[in-house]
C-alpha positions in Angstrom: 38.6 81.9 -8.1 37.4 78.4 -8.9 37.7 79.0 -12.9 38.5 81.4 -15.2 36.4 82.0 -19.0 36.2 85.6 -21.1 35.9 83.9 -24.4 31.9 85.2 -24.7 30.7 88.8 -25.5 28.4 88.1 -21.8 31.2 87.1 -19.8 31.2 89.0 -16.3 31.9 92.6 -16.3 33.7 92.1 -19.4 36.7 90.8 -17.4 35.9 86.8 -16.7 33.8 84.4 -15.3 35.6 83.1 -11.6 32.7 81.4 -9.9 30.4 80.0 -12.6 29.7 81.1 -16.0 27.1 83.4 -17.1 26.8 81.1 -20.0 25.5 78.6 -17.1 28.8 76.3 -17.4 29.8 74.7 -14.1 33.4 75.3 -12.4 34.1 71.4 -13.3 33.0 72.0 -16.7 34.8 75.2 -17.6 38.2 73.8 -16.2 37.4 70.3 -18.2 37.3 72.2 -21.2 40.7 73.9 -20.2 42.1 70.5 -20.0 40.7 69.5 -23.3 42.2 72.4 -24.9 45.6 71.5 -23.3 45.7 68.1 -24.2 44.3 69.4 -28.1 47.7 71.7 -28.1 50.0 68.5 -27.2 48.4 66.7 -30.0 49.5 69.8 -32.4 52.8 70.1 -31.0 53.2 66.8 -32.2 51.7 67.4 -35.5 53.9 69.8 -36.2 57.2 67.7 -35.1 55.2 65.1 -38.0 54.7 67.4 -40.7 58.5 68.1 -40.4 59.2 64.9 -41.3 56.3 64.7 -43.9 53.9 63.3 -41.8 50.7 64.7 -42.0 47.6 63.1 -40.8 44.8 65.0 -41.7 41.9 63.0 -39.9 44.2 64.2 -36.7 43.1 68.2 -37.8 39.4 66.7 -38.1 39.0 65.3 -34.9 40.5 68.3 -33.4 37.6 70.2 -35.1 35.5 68.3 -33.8 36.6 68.4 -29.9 37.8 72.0 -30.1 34.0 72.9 -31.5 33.0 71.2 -28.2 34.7 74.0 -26.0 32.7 77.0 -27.9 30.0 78.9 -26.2 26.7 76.9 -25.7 27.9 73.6 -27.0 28.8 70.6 -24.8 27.2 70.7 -21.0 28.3 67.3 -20.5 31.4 66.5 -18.4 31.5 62.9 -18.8 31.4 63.1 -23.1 34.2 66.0 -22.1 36.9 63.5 -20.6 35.8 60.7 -23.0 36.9 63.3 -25.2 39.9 64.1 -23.2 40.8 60.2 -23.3 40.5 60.2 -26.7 42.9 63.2 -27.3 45.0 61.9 -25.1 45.5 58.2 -26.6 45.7 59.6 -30.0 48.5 62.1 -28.9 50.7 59.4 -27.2 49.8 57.5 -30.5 52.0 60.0 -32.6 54.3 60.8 -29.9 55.5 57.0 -30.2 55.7 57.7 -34.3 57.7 61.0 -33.8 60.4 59.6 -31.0 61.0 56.5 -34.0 61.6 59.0 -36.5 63.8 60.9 -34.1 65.7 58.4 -33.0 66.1 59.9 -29.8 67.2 63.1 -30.7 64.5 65.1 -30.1 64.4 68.0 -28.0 62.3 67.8 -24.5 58.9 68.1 -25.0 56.5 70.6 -23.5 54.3 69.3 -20.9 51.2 69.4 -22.8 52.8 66.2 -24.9 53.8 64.0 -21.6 51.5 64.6 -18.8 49.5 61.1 -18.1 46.6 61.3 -15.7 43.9 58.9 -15.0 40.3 60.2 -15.2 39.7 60.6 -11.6 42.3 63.1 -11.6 41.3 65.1 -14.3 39.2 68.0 -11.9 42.4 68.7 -10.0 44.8 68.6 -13.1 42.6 70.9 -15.5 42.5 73.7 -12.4 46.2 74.4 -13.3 46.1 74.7 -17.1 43.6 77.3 -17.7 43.8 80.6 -19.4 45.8 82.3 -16.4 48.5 79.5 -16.4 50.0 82.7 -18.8 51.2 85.5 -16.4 52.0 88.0 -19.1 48.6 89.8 -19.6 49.5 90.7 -23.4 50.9 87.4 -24.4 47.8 85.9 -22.3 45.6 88.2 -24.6 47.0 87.2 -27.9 47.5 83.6 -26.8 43.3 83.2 -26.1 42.8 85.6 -29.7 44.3 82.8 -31.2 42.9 80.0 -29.5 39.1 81.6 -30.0 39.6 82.2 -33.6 40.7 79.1 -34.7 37.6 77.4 -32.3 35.6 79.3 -34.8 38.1 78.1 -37.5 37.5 74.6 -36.7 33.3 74.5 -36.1 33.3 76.1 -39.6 35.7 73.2 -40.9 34.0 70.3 -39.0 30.7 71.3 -40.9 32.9 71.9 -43.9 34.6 68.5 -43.5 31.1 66.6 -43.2 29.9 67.5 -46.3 33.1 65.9 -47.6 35.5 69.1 -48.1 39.1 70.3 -46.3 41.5 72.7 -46.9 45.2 71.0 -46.3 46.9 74.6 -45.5 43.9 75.4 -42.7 44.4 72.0 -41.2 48.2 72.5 -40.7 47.4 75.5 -39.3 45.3 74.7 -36.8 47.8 72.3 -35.5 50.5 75.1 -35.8 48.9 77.6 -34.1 47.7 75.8 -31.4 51.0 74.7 -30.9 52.4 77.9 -31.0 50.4 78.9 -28.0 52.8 76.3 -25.9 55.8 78.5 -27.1 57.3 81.0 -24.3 59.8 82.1 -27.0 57.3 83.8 -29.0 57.5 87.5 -28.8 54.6 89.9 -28.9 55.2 91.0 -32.4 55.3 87.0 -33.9 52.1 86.5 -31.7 50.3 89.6 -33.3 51.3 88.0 -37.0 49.5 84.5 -35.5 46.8 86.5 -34.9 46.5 87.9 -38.4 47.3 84.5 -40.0 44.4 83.6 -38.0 42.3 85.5 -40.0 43.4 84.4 -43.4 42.9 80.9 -42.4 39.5 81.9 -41.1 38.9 83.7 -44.8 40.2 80.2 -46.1 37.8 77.9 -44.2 34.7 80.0 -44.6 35.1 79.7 -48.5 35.6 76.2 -48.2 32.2 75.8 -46.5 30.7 77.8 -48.9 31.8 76.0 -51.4 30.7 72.5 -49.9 27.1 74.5 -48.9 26.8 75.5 -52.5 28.1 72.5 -54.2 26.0 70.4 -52.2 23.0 71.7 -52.1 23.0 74.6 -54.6 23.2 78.4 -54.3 20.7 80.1 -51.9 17.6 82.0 -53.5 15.7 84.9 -52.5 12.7 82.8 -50.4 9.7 83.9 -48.4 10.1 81.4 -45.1 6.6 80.9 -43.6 6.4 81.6 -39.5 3.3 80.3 -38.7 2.9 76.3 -37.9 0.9 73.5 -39.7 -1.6 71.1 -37.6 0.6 67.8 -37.5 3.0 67.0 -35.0 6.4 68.7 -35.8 10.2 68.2 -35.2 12.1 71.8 -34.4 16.0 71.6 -35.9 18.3 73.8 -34.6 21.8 74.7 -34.8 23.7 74.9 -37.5 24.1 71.2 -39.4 22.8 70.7 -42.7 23.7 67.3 -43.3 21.8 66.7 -40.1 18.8 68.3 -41.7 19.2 67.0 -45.2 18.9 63.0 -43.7 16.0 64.2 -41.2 13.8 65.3 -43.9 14.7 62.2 -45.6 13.5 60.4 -43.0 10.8 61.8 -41.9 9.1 62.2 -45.1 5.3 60.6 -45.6 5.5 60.1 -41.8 2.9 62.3 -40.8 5.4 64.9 -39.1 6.1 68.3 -40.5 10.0 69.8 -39.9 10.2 73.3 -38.7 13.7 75.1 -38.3 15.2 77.4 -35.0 17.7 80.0 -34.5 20.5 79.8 -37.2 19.0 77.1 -39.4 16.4 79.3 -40.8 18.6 80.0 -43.7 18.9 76.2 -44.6 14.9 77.3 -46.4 16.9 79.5 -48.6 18.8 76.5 -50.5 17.1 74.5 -53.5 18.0 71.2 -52.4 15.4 71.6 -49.1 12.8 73.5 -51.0 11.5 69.5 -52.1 10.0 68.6 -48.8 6.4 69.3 -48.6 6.7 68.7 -45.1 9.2 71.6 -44.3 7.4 74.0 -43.1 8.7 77.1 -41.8 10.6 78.7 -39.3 9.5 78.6 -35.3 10.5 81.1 -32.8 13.4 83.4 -32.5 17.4 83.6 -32.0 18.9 81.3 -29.3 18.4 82.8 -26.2 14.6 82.9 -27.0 14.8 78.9 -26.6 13.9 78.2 -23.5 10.1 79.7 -24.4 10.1 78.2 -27.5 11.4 74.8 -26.8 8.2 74.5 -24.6 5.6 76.0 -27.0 7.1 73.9 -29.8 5.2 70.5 -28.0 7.4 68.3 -30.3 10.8 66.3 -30.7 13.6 69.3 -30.6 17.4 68.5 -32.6 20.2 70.2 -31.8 22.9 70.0 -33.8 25.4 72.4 -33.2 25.6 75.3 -31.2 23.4 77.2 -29.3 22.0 75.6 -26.8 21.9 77.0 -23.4 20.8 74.9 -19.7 17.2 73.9 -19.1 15.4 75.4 -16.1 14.3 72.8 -13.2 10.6 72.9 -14.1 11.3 72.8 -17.7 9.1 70.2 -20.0 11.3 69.8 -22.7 14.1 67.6 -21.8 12.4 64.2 -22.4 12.0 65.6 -26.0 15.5 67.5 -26.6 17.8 65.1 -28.9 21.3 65.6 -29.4 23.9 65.1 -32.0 27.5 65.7 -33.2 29.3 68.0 -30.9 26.3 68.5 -29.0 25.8 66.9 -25.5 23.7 67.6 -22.8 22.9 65.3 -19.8 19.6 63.6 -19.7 19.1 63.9 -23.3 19.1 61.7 -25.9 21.7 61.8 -27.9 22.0 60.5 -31.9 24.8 59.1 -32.2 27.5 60.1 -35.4 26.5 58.4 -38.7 28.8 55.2 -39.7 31.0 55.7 -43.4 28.5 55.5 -46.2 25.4 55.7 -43.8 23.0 58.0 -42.6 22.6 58.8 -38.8 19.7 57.1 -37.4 17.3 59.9 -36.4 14.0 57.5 -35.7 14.3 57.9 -32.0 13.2 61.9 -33.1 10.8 60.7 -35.2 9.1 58.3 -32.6 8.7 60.9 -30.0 7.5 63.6 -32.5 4.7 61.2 -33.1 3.8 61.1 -29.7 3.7 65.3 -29.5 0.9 67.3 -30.1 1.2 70.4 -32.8 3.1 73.5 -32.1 1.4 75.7 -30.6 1.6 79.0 -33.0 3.6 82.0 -31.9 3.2 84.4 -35.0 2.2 84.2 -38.5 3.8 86.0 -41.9 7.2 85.8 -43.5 10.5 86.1 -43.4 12.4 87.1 -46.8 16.5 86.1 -47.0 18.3 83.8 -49.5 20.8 86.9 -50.4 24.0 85.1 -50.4 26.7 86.4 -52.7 25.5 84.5 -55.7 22.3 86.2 -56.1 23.1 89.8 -55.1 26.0 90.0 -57.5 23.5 88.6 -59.9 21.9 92.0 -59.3 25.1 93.7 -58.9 24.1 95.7 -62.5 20.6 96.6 -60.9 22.2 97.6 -57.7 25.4 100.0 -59.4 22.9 101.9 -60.9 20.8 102.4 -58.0 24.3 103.8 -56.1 24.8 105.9 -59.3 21.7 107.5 -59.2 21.7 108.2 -55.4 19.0 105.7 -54.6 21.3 103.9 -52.5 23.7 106.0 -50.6 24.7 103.4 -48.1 25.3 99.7 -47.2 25.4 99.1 -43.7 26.5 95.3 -42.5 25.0 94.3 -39.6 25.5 91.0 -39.0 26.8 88.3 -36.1 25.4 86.9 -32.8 22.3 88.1 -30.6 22.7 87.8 -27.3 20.6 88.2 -23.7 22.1 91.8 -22.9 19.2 94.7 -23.4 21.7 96.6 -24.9 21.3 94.8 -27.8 18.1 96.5 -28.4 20.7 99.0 -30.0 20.7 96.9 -33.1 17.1 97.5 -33.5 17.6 100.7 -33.2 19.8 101.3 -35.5 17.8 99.4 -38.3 14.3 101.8 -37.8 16.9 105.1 -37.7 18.7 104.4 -40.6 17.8 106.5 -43.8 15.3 104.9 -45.7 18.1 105.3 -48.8 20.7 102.2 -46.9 20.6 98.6 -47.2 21.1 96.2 -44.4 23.3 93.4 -45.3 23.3 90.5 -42.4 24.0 86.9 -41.6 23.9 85.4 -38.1 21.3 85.4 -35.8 21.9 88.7 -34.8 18.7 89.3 -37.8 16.6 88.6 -35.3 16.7 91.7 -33.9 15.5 93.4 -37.3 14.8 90.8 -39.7 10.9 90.9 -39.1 10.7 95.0 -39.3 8.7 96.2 -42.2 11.8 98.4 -43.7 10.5 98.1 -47.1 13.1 98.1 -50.6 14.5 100.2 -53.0 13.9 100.2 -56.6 13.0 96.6 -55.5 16.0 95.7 -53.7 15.0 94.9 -50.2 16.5 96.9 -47.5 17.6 94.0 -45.2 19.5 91.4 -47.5 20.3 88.2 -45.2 22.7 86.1 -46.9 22.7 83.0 -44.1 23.6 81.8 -40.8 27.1 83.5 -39.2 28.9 80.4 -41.2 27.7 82.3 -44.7 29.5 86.0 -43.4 31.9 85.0 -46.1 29.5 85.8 -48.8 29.0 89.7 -47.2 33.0 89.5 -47.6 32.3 88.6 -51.3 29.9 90.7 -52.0 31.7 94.3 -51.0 35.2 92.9 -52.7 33.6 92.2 -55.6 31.5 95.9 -55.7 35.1 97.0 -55.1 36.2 95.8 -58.4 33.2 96.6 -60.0 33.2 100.5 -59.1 36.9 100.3 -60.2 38.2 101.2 -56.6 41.7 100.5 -55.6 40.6 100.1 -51.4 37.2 98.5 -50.3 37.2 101.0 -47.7 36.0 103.5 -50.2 32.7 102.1 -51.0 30.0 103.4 -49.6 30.0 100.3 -46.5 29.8 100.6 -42.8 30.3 98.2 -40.6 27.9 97.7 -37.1 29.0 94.3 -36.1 27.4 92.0 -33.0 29.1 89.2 -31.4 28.4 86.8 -28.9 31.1 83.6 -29.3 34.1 82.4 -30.8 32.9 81.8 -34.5 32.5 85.5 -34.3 35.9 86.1 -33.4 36.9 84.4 -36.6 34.8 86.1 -38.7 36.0 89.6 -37.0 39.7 88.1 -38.2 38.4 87.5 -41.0 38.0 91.2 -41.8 40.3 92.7 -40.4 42.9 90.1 -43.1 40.5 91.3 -45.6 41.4 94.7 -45.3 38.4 96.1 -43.6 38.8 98.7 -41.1 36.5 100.9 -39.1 34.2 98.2 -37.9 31.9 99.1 -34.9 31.6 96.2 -32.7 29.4 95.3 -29.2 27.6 95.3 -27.6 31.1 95.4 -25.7 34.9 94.9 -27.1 36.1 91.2 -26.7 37.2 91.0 -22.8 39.8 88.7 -24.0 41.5 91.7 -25.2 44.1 93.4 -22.8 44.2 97.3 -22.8 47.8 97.1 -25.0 46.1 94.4 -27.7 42.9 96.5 -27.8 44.8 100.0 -28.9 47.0 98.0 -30.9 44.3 96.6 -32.9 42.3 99.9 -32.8 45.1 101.8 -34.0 45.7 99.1 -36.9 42.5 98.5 -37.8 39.8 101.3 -36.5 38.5 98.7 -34.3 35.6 100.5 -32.1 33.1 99.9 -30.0 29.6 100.7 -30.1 27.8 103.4 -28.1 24.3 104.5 -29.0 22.6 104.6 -32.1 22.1 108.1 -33.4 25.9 108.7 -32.7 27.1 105.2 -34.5 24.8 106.2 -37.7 26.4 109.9 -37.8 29.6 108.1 -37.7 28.4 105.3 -40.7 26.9 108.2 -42.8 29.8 110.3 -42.6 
């Protein structure tokens, strides 16, 4: 075993990754990122010691977005920007070790060795083999230990974009430090881990409204919009990812340039939001969900931006790499990468722009629409509209099916499940698990349309919104009594904060795949199902007896 990694829904026989990742992470890489994480819960042991003494440095929970964002699923594939990173953790840790040993004057107790290890880069490989994931014997404690870790990664990719924009939450910052710190804690018991855990969930509830607030406040609510698939005859720049800062200065810049801006993967929703709808040169969306990429990269022809997550390794013979920019967390060797935007400045994305020029036009992969925009604002805006049509039996039930797609062909489940449903349900989604139904000709009801996509996996917060707030308005006392099913996909760790999400919120019965989180040890898993209803999926006809019923 040369590595360990289960944090993804594809990781090997649902038990870990020991060789290579299926992801297509190297050994080196995989056990860099384990380093990184180590040297990340120093840093918030620290923290914490700080805050004690009312010391709080909030650019310190920032960065740790930022670096922890790196580790997720389909992120970072460079090892050298990883121990830069790990340098930089490193250095800023022994920075407020010093300050905490002045305040204590000495009388501090001994610090774990996640706060005093030094190493010099060349050692790094050898060091990070003996601080992964298995470094925790206890299989339980190992399993509750990771459930924290992964949820507040997804915590902290939905506060980095949250944080760009210009908006934080104090109370999730101080708990990211404190529950990363708390992982370092043999002292913990089973029972304080399994509260973490929960508290991870209301911090992830806490941070996804704060990002929809800084979406919405920036550039205004999302509208129901008809996104064009097909492709225009100029050269074109494909966004992907999920940054819309990063999109917001690129059409800026690119505007009366001759090249038209088409969006991948999760940024499709970023058509639904007024602010964008001004560029005449924003065309449409290309392609499909993020494992489609490596066709559509090289049928695209022009400049590719990735700005977040997802982007997965090139093949040999590819012809894309000398096009593929990156940016922010994003890193991949051999591309170029845009490098982060200077206080009070825009990032300079004319090295896009200049090879986009160069490109011929996309070559065309479909034509028609997509419809979304259905964020909480406008379907409670309806919310009249849509009581009665509950009240009058036109709709019986609203299924949620939202989250991650992935490569497994037992993900064609989800398709399934959207042509079998009753033509009297409505599909509520966000996430690129869509894909897998978003383009089906289901139709609407009394005018509502049967699949209602509120945004990228970083909006699930307004499906949260939406069937609390249809709680109160059919004067119910649980939200488990309206007439919602849950048929959730995942993929990576943002998904495990949004699944800790609901399960804080109260919602239980949730139907989950295309597997159970492998992170989760036998104990954890009943513990959870027993709690919450937790289940996993099996095939479709049985799952929509079960929803139905």
């Amino acid at each position: 075993m040369s590595m360990f990694c289960y944090q993804c829904q594809e990781t090997s026989r649902n038990l870990g990754c020991t060789m290579r990742g299926v992801c297509g992470k190297s050994e080196t890489l995989a056990n860099l990122f384990d380093l990184l994480i180590y040297g990340l819960k120093g840093l918030a042991y620290v923290s914490v010691k700080l805050q004690e003494k009312d010391r709080y440095y909030p650019e310190d929970s920032v960065f740790v977005m930022s670096a922890l964002f790196k580790t997720i699923t389909n992120v970072n594939w460079d090892e050298e920007n990883i121990k830069d990173t790990i340098e930089t953790t490193l250095a800023l840790r022994d920075k407020r070790k010093d300050e905490l040993c002045k305040l204590m004057e000495g009388k501090c107790d001994t610090c774990p060795e996640a706060v005093t290890f030094q190493l010099k880069r060349d050692e790094y490989d050898e060091f990070a083999k003996k601080v992964g994931v298995l470094r925790t014997e206890n299989e339980d404690i190992r399993s509750l230990r990771e459930t924290i870790i992964y949820g507040i990664k997804g915590i902290c990719a939905y506060g980095e974009h949250a944080a760009i924009l210009g908006f934080q939450d104090d109370d999730v910052n101080k708990f990211i430090m404190e529950g990363l710190s708390a992982t370092l804690d043999d002292n913990l018991t089973v029972d304080q881990l399994v509260n973490l855990v929960l508290r991870t969930g209301e911090n992830a509830v806490k941070i996804m409204a704060k990002l929809d607030e800084a979406n919405t406040k920036t550039y205004g609510n999302p509208e129901p919009t008809k996104v064009k698939l097909g492709v225009g005859k100029n050269p074109g720049i494909l966004i992907s990812g999920h940054d819309l800062k990063d999109l917001e200065e690129l059409l800026k810049q690119t505007e009366g340039k001759g090249v038209d801006i088409y969006t991948h993967g999760e940024m499709l929703p970023a058509h639904y939001y007024p602010a964008f709808k001004k560029y005449k040169h924003f065309i449409g969306n290309y392609g499909d969900s993020w494992w489609h990429q490596l066709e559509d990269f090289e049928n695209f022809n022009g400049a590719i931006l990735m700005t977040t997550n997802c982007l997965v390794p090139l093949r040999k013979e590819n012809t894309y790499l000398e096009r593929l920019f990156t940016t922010g967390t994003v890193n991949y060797p051999g591309a170029v990468h845009i490098p982060d935007r200077e206080k009070g400045r825009e990032k300079d994305f004319s090295p896009v722009i200049a090879r986009a020029l160069k490109c011929q036009p996309p070559k065309e992969l479909e034509t028609g629409e997509i419809t979304g925009g259905f964020a909480h604002s406008t379907v409670l805006s309806l919310a009249d509209k849509i009581i009665e049509a509950v009240k009058s039996g036109a709709i019986k039930r609203f299924v949620v099916m939202a989250g991650c797609d992935g490569r497994m062909p037992s993900r064609k489940y989800f398709t399934e499940v959207a042509e079998k449903l009753p033509k009297d349900t409505v599909i509520l989604t966000a996430g690129c698990a869509k894909y897998r139904y978003i383009k089906l000709p289901l139709g609407d009801i009394n005018g509502i349309p049967r699949i209602l996509d509120a945004g990228q996996c970083n909006d699930s917060y307004s499906l949260a919104v939406i069937a609390l707030k249809l709680k109160e308005a059919f004067g119910l006392d649980d939200v488990n009594k309206l007439p919602l099913s849950f048929d959730l996909a995942w993929y990576e760790q943002k998904a495990v904060a949004v699944l800790l999400a609901l399960l804080s919120l109260g919602f239980k019965n949730i139907i989950l795949g295309p597997t159970l989180p492998g992170f989760l040890s036998p104990n954890v898993a009943k513990v959870i199902s027993d709690t919450f209803g937790l289940q996993q999926i099996t095939d479709a006809d049985s799952d929509i007896a079960k929803m139905l019923a």
